[in-house]
C-alpha positions in Angstrom: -12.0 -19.0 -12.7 -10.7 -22.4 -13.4 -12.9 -24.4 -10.3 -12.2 -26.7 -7.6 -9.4 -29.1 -8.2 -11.4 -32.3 -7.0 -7.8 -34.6 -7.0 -6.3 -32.4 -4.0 -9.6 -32.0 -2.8 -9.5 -35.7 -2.3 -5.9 -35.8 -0.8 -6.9 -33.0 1.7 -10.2 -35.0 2.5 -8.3 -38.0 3.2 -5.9 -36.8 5.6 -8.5 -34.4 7.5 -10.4 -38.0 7.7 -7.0 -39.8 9.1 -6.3 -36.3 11.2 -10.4 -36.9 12.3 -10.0 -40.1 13.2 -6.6 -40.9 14.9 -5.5 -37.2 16.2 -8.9 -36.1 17.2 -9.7 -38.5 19.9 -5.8 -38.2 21.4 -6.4 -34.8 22.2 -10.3 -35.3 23.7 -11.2 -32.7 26.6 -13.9 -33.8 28.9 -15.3 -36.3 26.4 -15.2 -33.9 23.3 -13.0 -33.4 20.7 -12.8 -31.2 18.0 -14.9 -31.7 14.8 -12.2 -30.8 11.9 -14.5 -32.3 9.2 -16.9 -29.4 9.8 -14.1 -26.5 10.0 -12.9 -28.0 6.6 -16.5 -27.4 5.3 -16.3 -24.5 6.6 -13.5 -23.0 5.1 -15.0 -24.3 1.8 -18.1 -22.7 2.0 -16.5 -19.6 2.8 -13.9 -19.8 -0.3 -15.4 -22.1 -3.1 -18.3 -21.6 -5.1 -21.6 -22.3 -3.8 -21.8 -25.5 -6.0 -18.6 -26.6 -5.3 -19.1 -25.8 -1.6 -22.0 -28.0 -1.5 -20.5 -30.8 -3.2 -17.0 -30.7 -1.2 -19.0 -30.9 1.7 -21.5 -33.6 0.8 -18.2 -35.5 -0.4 -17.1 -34.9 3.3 -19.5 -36.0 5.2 -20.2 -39.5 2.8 -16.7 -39.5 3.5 -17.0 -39.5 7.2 -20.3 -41.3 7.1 -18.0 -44.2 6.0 -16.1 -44.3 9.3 -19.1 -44.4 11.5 -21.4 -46.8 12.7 -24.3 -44.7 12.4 -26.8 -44.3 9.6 -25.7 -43.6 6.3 -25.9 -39.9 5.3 -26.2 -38.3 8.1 -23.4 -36.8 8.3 -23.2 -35.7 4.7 -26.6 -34.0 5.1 -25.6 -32.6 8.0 -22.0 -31.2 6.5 -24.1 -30.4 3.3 -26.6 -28.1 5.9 -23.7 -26.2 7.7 -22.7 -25.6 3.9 -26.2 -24.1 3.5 -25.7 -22.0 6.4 -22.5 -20.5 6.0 -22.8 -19.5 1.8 -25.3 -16.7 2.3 -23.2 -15.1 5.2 -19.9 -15.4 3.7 -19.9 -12.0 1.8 -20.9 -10.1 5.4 -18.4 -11.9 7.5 -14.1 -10.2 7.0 -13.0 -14.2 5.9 -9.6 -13.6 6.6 -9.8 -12.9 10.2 -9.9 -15.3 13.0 -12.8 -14.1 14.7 -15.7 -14.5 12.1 -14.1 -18.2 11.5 -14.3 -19.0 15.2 -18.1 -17.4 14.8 -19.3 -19.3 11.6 -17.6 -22.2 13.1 -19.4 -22.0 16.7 -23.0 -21.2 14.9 -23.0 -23.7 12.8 -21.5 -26.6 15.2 -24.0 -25.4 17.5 -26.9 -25.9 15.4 -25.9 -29.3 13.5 -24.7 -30.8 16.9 -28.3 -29.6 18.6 -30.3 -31.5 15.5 -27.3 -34.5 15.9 -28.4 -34.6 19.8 -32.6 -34.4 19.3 -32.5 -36.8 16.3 -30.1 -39.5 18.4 -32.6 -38.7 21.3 -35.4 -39.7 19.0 -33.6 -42.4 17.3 -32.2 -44.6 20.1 -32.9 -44.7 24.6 -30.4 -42.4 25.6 -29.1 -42.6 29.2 -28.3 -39.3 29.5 -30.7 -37.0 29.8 -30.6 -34.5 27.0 -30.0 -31.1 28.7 -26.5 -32.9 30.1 -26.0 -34.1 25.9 -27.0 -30.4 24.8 -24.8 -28.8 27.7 -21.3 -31.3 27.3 -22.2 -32.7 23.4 -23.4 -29.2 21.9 -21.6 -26.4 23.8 -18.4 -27.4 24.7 -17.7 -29.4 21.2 -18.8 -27.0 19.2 -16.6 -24.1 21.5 -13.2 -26.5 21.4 -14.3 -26.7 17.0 -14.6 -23.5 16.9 -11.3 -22.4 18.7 -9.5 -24.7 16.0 -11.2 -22.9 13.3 -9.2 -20.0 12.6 -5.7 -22.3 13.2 -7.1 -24.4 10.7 -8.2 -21.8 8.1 -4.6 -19.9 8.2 -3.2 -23.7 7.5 -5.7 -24.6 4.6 -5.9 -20.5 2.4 -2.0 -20.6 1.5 -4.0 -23.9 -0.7 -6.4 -22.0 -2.5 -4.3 -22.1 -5.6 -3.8 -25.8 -5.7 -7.2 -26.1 -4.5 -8.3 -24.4 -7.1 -10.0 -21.7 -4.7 -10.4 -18.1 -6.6 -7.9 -15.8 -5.0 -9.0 -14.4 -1.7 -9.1 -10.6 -2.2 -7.9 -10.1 1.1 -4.2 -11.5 0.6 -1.3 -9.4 -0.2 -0.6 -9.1 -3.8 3.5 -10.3 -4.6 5.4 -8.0 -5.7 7.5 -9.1 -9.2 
C-alpha cells in the first residue's frame, strides 16, 4: 500500500472547489444545491485509510472554509465529522453500489446540515424559523447531495490508482 497521493488530491480538490462554487449554484432547485464537497469526503472515507480519510477531508473543508464568509473551521470540522461517521460503516455498507452511497451520503448530509442549521440559529437572528430551515436547508439539500452521490462516486473510483486509493476489491480484475 503505497498511500494517498496528496498532489492529485490537490488537483481534484481544486476543481470540486471551482465545480462547488461556479456549477453548484447554476443548477440550484428551490434554493438548494448540491453539496459535492461532502460526496467527495465521502467517497474518501469510504476508500482511503482512516488517517488519510480524515486528513483529505479536514483539507476539504479548510479548503471550502476559504470560500465562505463564515467562521473559520467550520466547515473543516464539519467535513472532518461526516469522515468520522462514514469510516466505521464503510466495511458493512456494498461500496460499489449506488444505493449505500446515496444512503451514507443522505445520513450524513442530514446530520451535519441539522448541527449547520441549530449552530447558525444559535449564532446569528435568523428570519426564518427553524423548522422551515430544517425542512428546505436539511431535507431537500441533503436528498438532491445525495442523489449526486453515486454519479459522482462512479466518476471519482476509475481514480483510485492515481489517487493512490488501495484497489477496491469489488472491480473486475483485467485480464493480461
Amino acid at each position: 500500500m503505497t498511500g494517498m497521493r496528496w498532489l492529485t488530491f490537490l488537483v481534484l480538490m481544486i476543481v470540486a472547489l471551482v465545480l462547488q462554487s461556479a456549477l453548484a449554484p447554476r443548477i440550484e432547485i428551490a434554493g438548494t444545491r448540491p453539496d459535492w464537497l461532502l460526496v467527495v469526503v465521502v467517497f474518501f472515507a469510504m476508500h482511503a485509510s482512516a488517517r488519510e480519510a480524515l486528513l483529505g477531508a479536514w483539507l476539504t473543508g479548510a479548503c471550502a472554509d476559504l470560500l465562505t464568509i463564515e467562521r473559520f473551521g467550520v466547515l473543516a470540522l464539519s467535513y472532518g465529522v461526516a469522515a468520522m461517521l462514514v469510516l466505521p460503516t464503510r466495511d458493512y455498507v456494498f461500496r460499489g453500489a449506488g444505493w449505500p452511497q446515496f444512503l451514507v451520503t443522505l445520513g450524513v448530509c442530514v446530520l451535519i446540515r441539522t448541527v449547520w442549521i441549530v449552530y447558525y440559529h444559535a449564532v446569528y437572528d435568523p428570519a426564518r424559523s427553524i423548522f422551515l430551515e430544517l425542512a428546505a436547508g436539511v431535507l431537500l439539500a441533503s436528498l438532491y447531495t445525495a442523489l449526486w452521490a453515486p454519479l459522482l462516486h462512479r466518476v471519482l473510483l476509475p481514480w483510485w490508482r492515481a489517487l493512490g486509493l488501495p484497489r477496491p476489491v469489488y472491480l473486475p480484475r483485467r485480464s493480461k
